[in-house]
C-alpha positions as CSV (number, residue, x, y, z in Angstrom):
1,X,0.0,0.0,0.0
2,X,1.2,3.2,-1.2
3,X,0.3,6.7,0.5
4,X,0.9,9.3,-2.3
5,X,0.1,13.7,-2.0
6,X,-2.3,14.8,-5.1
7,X,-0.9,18.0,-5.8
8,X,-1.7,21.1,-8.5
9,X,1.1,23.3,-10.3
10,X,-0.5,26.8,-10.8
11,X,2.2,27.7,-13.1
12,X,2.1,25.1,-15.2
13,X,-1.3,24.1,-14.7
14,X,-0.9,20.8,-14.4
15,X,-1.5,18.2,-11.7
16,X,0.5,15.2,-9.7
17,X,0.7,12.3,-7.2
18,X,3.8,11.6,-5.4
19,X,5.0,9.6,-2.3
20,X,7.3,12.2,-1.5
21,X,6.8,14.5,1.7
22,X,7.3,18.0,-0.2
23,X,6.5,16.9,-3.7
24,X,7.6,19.1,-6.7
25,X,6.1,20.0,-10.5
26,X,7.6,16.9,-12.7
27,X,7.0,19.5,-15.2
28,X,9.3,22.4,-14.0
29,X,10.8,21.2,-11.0
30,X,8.9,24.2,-9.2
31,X,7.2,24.3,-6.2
32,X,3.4,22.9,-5.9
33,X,0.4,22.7,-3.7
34,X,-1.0,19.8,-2.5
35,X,-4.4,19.7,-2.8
36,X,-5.3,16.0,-0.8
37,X,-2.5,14.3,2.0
38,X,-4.4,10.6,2.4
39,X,-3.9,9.4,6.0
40,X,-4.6,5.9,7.1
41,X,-5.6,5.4,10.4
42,X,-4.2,1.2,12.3
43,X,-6.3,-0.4,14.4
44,X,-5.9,-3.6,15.9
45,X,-8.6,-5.1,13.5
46,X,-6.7,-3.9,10.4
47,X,-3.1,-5.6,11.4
48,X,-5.0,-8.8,11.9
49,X,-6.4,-8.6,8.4
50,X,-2.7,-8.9,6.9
């Protein structure tokens, strides 16, 4: 299972998922904001699935 940031380039006006922390634009290397951070919450019940 991957977690992954969507996140939106305003300059270039594109858009992006990445795994990394403080993703960048794989169009111009710039900066980007991320729009959606996914967070998974454990719970006992959820380990014991595995």
């Amino acid at each position: 299972m991957a977690v992954v940031a969507h996140w939106y380039c305003g300059h270039c006006d594109v858009e992006g998922r990445d795994p990394a922390t403080e993703p960048s634009c794989w169009n111009c290397g710039g900066a980007v904001i991320v729009t959606a951070r996914p967070s998974l919450e454990w719970t006992d019940s959820a380990r014991a699935a595995d």
